[in-house]
N, C-alpha and C positions, 0 to 999 in steps of 0.2 A: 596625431592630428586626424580629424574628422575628414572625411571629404564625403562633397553632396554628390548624389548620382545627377546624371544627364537632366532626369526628368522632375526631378523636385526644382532645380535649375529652370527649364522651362514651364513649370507650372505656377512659382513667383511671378517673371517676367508676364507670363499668360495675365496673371490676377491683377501686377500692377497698371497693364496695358486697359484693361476691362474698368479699374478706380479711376486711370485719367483719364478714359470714355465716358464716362458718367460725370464724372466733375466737368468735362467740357461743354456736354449735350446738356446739363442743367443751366450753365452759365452764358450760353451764348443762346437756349432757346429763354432764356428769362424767368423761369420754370421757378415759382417760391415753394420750396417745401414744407419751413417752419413759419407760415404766414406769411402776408407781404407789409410791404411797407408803406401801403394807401389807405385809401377809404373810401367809402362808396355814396355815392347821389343819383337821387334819381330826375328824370326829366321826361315829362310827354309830349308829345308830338299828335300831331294829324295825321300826317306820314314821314315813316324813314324808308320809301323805296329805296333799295340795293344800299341800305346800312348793315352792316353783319357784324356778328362777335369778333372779338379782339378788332375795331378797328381803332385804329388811330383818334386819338383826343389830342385838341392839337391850341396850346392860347400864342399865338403871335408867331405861330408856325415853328414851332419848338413843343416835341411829343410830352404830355405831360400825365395820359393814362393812358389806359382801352376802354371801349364797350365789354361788359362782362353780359349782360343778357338783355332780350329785344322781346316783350311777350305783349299779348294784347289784353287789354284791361276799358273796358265801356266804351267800345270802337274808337280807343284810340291806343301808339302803341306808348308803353311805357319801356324806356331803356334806363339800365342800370350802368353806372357809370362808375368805373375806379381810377381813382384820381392820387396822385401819387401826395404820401404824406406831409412833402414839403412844402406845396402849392395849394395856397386858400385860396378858396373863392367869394367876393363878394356876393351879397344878396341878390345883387341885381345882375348877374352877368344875363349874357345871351348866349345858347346852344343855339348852334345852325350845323343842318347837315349838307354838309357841300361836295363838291366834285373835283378830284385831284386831274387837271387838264378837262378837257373836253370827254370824253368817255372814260374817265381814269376812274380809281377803286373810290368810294365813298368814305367820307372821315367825319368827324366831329369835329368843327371849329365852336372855340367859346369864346367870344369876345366880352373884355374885362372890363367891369362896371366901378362905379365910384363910390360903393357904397360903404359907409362903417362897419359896417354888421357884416358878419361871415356865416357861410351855409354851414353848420352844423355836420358831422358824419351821420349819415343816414336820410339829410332833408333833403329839398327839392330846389330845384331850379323851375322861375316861375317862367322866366320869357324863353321861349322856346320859334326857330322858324325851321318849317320843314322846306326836302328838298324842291328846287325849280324844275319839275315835270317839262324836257325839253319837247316830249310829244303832246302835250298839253297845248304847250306856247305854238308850234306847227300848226296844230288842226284851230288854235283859236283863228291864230292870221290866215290859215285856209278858205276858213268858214267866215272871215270876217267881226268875227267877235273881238275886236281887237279892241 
């Protein structure tokens, strides 16, 4: 009969410990290696102040993508949106970029439209409202511009 020495012994357990590190850190950061499972729309805005990659997409407050990129395109910005493959969207919905509490992190809300027709992978969402500038509203009633 064979016997393993000490350290082949410990060098298995080393390798298996290192396979279910990587299977956990892939699984629980979300991480698609063989592609994912969405599709992508895009949507412009006026502004997305303090919108950022990976944030939250969110239809009836139940996550349904990320923001994958935020670039500017004829001074305005265009965000790319991944939107998970189970979830259509009508023609008409609404992107709004809103505020989680009162100074909380910035998310995408889409509110879901009534239309027949579905956005296509790759097309556009046409109603789009950017965020409510809370120092905006301040200096208007400041200044009286109300």
């Amino acid at each position: 009969m064979k016997r393993y020495n000490p350290e082949t012994a410990v060098g298995f357990f080393v390798l298996m410990g290192i396979l279910a590190l990587a299977y956990l850190s892939i699984k629980l950061g979300h991480v698609e290696i063989l592609g994912g499972r969405d599709y992508t729309v895009l949507a412009e805005f006026d502004s997305v102040s303090g919108l950022k990659n990976d944030a939250r997409i969110e239809i009836a407050g139940v996550e349904v993508g990320k923001v994958a990129s935020i670039v500017l395109k004829d001074d305005r910005a265009l965000v790319t949106l991944k939107i998970r493959q189970d979830v259509k969207l009508q023609e008409d919905v609404i992107a709004s970029v809103r505020t989680r509490g009162i100074i909380g992190e910035k998310f995408l809300k889409i509110t879901a439209g009534g239309s027949e027709k579905l956005i296509q992978p790759g097309g556009k969402i046409r109603e789009t409202e950017s965020p409510i500038e809370l120092e905006e509203l301040i200096s208007k009633y400041i200044f009286g511009k109300v």
